[in-house]
Every structure is written in structure tokens, then in C-alpha cells.
Kinemage of the C-alpha trace (Angstrom):
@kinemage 1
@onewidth
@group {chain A} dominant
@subgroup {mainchain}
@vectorlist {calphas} color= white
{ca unk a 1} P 0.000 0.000 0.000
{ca unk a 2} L 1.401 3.531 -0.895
{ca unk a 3} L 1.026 6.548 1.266
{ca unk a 4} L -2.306 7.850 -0.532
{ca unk a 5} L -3.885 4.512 0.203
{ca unk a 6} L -3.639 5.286 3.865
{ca unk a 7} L -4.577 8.862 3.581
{ca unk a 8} L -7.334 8.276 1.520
{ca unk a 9} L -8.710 5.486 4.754
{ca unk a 10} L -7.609 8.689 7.036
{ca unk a 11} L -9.219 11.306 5.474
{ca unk a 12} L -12.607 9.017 5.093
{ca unk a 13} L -12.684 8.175 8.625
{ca unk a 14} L -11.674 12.081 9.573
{ca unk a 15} L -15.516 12.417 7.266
{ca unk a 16} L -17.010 9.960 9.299
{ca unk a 17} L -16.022 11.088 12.362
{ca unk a 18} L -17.321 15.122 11.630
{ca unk a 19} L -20.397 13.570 10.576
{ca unk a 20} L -20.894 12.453 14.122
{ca unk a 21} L -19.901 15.837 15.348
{ca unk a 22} L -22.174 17.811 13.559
{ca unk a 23} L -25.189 15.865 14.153
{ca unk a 24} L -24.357 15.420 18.062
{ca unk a 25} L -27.529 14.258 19.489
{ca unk a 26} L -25.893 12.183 22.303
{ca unk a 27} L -23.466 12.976 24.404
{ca unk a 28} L -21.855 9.333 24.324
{ca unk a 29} L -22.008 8.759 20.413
{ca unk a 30} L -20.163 12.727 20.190
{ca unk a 31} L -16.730 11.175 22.427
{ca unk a 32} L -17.281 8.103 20.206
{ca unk a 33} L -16.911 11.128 17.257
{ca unk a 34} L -13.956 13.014 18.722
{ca unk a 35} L -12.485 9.273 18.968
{ca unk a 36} L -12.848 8.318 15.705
{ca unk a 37} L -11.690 11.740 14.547
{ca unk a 38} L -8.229 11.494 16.805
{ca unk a 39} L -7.615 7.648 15.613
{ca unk a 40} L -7.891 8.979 11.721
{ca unk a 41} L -5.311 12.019 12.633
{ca unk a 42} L -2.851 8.985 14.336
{ca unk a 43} L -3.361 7.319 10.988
{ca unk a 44} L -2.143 9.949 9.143
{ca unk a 45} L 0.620 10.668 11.262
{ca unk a 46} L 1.661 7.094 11.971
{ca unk a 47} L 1.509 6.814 7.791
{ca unk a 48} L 3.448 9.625 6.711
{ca unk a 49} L 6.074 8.768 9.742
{ca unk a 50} L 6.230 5.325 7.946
{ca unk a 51} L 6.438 6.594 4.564
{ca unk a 52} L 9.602 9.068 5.962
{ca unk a 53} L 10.932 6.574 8.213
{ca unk a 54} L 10.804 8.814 10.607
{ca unk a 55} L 9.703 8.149 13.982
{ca unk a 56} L 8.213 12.101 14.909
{ca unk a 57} L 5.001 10.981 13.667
{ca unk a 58} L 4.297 8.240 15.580
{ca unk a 59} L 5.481 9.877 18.639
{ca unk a 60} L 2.709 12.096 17.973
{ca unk a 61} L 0.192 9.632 17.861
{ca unk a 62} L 1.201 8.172 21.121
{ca unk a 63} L 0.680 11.441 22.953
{ca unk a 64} L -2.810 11.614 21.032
{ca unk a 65} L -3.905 8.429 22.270
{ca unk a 66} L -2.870 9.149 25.801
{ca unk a 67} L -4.601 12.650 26.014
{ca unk a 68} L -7.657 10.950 24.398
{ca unk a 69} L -7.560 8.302 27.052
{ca unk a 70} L -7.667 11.075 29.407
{ca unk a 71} L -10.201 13.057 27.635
{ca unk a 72} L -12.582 10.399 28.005
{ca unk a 73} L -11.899 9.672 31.681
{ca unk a 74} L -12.622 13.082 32.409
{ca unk a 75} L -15.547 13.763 30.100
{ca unk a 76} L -17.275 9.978 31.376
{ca unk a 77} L -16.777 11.234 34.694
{ca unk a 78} L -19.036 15.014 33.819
{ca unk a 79} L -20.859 12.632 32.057
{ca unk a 80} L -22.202 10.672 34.978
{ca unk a 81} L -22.686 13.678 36.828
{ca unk a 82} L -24.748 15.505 34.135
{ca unk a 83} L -27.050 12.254 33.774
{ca unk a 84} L -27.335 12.402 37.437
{ca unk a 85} L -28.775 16.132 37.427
{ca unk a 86} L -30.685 16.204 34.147
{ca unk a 87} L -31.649 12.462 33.669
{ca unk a 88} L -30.592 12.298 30.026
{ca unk a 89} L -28.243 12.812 28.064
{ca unk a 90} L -29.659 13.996 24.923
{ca unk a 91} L -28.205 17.501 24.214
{ca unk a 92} L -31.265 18.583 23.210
{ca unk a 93} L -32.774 17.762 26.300
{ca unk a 94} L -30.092 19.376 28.335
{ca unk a 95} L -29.888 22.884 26.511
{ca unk a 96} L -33.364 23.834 27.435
């Protein structure tokens, strides 16, 4: 597989990922967005690091998957505590 082969599989699951974003009606499926978003980014990084052999990229992506595993911990937690207060966790539900 060349380099565009993986970027092409990056940039669709970058796509897929937005998608998610922008339509955002649960709080749970928008971190499983932001996920998918972060694991296409490592892709591309982790690809073009390959295609360099260079190792800068996927240094990258192993700080990206550490601050997501973070992000997630944290945002779980406010999760919890949001369906605790409100009782959903539909966004539109919470906004009003």
C-alpha cells in the first residue's frame, strides 16, 4: 500500500467522524466522534512517519492516544454527573 492509500482510509474516517460531530444528538455517540476523529489524525501521522521513516510521527500519535484516554476519563466522569442532574443525556434535552 502507498502513502495515498492510507490517507485516503484517514481522510474518510476524519468524514465519518465530523459527521458524528455535527449531528451530536448524544453525548456518548459525540466522544465516540472526537475518537474516531483522533484515531484517523494517528493514521495519518503514523503513515506519513512510515512513509519518511521517521519516527516524529508516531510519537505524535502516542501522545494523542494518551490525552484521548484522558479526555474520556474526564468527560465519562461530567458525564455521569450531568445524567445524574438532568436524567438524560440527549443535548437537546439538556440545553433547554
Amino acid at each position: 500500500m502507498t502513502l495515498n492509500d492510507y490517507l485516503i482510509v484517514s481522510t474518510i474516517i476524519f468524514a465519518i467522524g465530523m459527521i458524528g460531530v455535527i449531528r451530536r444528538k448524544n453525548l456518548i455517540m459525540l466522544f465516540f466522534s472526537t475518537e474516531i476523529i483522533l484515531n484517523a489524525v494517528n493514521i495519518g501521522f503514523a503513515a506519513i512517519s512510515k512513509f519518511h521513516g521517521d519516527l516524529t510521527g508516531q510519537m505524535f500519535a502516542f501522545f494523542i492516544v494518551a490525552i484521548a484516554a484522558s479526555e474520556v476519563a474526564v468527560g465519562l466522569g461530567l458525564l455521569i454527573l450531568l445524567f445524574k442532574r438532568k436524567n438524560s443525556i440527549n443535548l437537546d434535552k439538556i440545553q433547554s
